[in-house]
C-alpha positions in Angstrom: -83.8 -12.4 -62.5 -84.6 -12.6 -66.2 -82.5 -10.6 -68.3 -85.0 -8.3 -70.8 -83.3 -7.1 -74.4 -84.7 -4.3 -73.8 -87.8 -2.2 -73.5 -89.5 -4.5 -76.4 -89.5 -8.5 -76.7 -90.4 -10.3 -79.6 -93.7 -12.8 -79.3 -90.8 -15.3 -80.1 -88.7 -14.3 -77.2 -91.7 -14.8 -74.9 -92.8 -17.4 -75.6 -89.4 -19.5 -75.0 -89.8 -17.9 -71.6 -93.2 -18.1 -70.8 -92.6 -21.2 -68.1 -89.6 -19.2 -66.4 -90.7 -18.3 -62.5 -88.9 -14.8 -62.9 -91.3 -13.9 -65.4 -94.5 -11.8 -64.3 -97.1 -11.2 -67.3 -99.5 -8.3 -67.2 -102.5 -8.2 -69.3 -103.7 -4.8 -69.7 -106.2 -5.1 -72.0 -109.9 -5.0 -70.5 -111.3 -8.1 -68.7 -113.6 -9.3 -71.4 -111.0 -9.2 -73.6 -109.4 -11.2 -71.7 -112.0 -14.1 -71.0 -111.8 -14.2 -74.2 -108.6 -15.4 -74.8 -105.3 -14.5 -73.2 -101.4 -15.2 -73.1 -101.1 -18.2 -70.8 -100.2 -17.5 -67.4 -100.8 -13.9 -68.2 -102.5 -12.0 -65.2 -105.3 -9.5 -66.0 -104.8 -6.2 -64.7 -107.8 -3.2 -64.2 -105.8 0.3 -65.4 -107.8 1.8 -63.4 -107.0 0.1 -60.1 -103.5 2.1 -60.8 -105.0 5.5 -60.9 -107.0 8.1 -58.9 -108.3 11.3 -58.6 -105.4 13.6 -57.2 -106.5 17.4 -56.4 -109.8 17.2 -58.9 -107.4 15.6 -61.7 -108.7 12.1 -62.6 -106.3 9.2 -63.9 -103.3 10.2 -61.9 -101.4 7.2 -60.5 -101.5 5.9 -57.6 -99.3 7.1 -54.5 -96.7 5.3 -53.7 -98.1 2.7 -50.8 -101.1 2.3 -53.2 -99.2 1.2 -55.8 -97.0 -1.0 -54.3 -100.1 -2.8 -52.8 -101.4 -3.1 -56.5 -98.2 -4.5 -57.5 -97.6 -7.2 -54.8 -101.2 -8.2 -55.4 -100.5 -9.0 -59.1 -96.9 -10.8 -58.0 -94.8 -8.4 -59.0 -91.5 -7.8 -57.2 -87.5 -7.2 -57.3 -86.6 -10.7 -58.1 -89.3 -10.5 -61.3 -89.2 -9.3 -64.6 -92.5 -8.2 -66.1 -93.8 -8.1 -69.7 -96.8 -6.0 -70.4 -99.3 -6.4 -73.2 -101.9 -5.3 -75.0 -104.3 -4.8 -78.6 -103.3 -0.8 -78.9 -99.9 -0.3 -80.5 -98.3 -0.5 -76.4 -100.1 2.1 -75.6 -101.7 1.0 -72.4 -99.1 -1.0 -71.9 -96.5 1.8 -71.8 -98.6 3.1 -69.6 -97.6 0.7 -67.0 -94.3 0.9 -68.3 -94.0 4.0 -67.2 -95.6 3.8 -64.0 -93.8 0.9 -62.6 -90.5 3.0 -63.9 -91.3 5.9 -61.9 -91.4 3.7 -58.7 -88.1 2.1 -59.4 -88.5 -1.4 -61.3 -85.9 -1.1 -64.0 -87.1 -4.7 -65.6 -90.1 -4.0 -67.0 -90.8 -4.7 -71.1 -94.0 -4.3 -73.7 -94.7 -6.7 -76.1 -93.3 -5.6 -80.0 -97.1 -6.1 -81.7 -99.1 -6.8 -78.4 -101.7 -9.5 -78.6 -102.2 -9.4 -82.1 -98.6 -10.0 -83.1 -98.6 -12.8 -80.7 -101.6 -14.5 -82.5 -100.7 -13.6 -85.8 -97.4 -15.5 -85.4 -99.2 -18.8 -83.7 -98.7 -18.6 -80.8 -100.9 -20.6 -77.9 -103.4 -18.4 -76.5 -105.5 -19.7 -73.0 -109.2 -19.1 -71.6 -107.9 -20.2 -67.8 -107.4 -17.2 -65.7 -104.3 -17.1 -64.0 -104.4 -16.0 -60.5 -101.2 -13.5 -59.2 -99.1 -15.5 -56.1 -99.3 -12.3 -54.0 -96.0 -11.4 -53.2 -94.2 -8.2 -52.0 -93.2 -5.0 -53.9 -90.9 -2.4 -53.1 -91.2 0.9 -54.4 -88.4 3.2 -54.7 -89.3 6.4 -56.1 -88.0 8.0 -58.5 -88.4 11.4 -59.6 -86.4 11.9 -62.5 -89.3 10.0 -63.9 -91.9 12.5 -63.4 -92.4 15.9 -64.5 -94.9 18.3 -62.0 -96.5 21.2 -62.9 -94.6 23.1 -60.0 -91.2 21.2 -61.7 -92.5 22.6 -64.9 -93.0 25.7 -63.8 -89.7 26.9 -62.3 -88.2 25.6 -65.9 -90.3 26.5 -68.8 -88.0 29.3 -70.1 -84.8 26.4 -69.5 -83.1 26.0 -73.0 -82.4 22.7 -72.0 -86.1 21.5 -71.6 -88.6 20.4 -74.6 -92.2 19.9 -73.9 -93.5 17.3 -76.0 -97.6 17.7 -76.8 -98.5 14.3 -77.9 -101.9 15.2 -78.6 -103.4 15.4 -82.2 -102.9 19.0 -83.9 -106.3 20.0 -83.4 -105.5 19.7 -79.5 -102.7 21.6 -79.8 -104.0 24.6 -81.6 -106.9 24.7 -79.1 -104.1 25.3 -76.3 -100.9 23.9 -74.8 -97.9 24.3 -72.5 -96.2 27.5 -73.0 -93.3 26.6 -75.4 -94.5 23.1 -76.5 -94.1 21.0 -79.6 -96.8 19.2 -81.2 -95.9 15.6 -81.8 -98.9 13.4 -82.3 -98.2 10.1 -80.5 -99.3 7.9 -83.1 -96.4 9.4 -85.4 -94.6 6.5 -83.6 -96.8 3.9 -85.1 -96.1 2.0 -88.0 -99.0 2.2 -91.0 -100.5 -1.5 -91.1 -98.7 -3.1 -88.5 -99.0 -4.5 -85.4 -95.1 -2.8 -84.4 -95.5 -0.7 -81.4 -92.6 1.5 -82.9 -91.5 2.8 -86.6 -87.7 2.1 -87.1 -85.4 3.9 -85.0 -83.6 5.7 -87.6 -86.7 7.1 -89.1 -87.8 8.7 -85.5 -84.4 9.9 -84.3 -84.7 12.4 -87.8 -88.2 13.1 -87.5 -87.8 14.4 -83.6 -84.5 15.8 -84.6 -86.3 18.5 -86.8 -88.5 19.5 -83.7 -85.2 19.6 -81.7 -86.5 16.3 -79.8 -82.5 15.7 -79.6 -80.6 13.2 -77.5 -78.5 15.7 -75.1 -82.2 17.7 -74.0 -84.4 16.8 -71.1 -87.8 15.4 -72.9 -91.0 16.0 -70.7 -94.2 14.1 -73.0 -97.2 15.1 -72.2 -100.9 14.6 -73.4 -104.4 15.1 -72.2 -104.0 12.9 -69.0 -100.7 10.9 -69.3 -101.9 7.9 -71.4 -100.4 9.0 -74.8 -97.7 10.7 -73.4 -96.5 7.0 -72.1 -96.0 5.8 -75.4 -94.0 8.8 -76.5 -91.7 8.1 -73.5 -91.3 5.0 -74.3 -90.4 5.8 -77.5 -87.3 7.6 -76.6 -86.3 5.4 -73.8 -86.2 2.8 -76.4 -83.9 5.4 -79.1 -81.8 6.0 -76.2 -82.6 8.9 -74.8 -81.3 9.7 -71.1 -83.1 12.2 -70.0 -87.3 11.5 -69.9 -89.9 12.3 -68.4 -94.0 11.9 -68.5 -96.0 14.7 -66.6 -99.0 13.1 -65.0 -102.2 14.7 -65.3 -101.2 16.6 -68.8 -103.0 18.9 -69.8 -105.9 18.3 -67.6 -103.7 19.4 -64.4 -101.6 21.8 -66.2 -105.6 23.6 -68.1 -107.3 23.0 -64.9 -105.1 25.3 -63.0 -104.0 28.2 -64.9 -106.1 31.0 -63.6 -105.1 30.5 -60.1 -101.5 30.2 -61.7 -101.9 33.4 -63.3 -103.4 35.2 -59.9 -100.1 33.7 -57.8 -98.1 35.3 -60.7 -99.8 38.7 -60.7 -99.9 38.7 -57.2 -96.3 38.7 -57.3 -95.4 40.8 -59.6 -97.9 43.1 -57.5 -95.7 42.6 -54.2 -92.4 43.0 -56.3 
């Protein structure tokens, strides 16, 4: 196994690596991008081979078994490490992140600066597709990953809980989660640079005056789970223990409301 430093490497970090047989390097940028120049011995990967439509909610990801087929295809497995990358701040990439998180691979980074960090600093970049040695994933599910809208439901009035809206403010104000905060995901970004993160000590107080603090259960959420994967990787990266993404968003939570709201009267009716 190849040890990560954490939930970001350095282009210099990878590239001392990049010949090491425990290393599996996802590309997750899209294909032409990619014929275009790539990471050697990166593997391309189609984001949305890792989602379907789930009850009328598009970009949900995959089930379980279909996932695990998606992995083993690309090579990844227990004995691997994987590095993700991209040309958006980590923000597909965390994506992925997330996902292979929530189906138990604990050694799983994004590249600090993507692509364009890795060019920037010199590094060798390849038009030779690599194809994946297919190998054989194992999933192991973990829930404390994911938050539901039935989970969200039976815990909304929960002190303990902060719903984090990473949508832009104009999102927000046109409706949100009953109790949310509005944190716009790309508050995370550094201005004019290729960093997928500000410093630390500059987010920690910024989320501190939302009461985004250390000892509360986080869920991010978004439109459809995409922005809200670079929030959660965010504060898995400041430490946080307790974080979770809710697939779907706002498109699951939005799309069912009225019949939420006739279960609820209905009841209260009964009651």
């Amino acid at each position: 196994m190849l040890i990560l430093p954490g939930l970001l490497v350095t282009p210099q970090w990878l590239a001392q690596r990049l010949q090491n047989p425990a290393l599996c390097l996802l590309d997750v940028r899209e294909a032409a991008s990619y014929d275009e120049g790539h990471i050697p011995g990166a593997i391309q990967v189609a984001l949305a081979s890792l989602s379907r439509e789930i009850d009328g909610v598009p970009g949900m990801l995959l089930p379980q078994d279909a996932f695990a087929r998606e992995m083993s295809r690309l090579g990844v497995s227990r004995g691997r490490s994987v590095v993700i990358y991209d040309d958006n701040w980590g923000l597909p990439a965390a994506r992925v992140l997330w996902a292979l998180a929530r189906y138990g691979h604990d050694h799983v980074a994004d590249l600090d600066g993507g692509i364009d960090r890795w060019q920037e600093e010199g590094y060798a970049i390849s038009v030779e597709p690599t194809k994946a040695a297919p190998t054989t994933f194992q999933p192991q599910a973990r829930d404390e990953q994911l938050a539901t809208r039935t989970w969200l439901r039976k815990r909304l009035v929960d002190p303990d809980l902060v719903l984090l809206d990473t949508r832009a403010p104009g999102e927000f104000a046109a409706g949100h989660l009953p109790g949310a905060v509005c944190w716009d995901w790309i508050n995370g970004v550094p201005m004019g640079s290729w960093d997928t993160l500000r410093p630390a000590g500059e987010l920690r107080e910024e989320l501190a005056r939302l009461g985004v603090t250390p000892e509360k259960e986080i869920v991010t959420y978004c439109r459809s789970g995409a922005r809200a994967a670079h929030t959660y990787l965010l504060l898995r990266h400041l430490g946080f223990p307790r974080v979770r993404l809710y697939d779907g968003s706002w498109l699951d939570w939005s799309r069912h409301m009225n019949e939420d709201q006739k279960e609820e009267r209905s009841y209260d009716h009964k009651r």
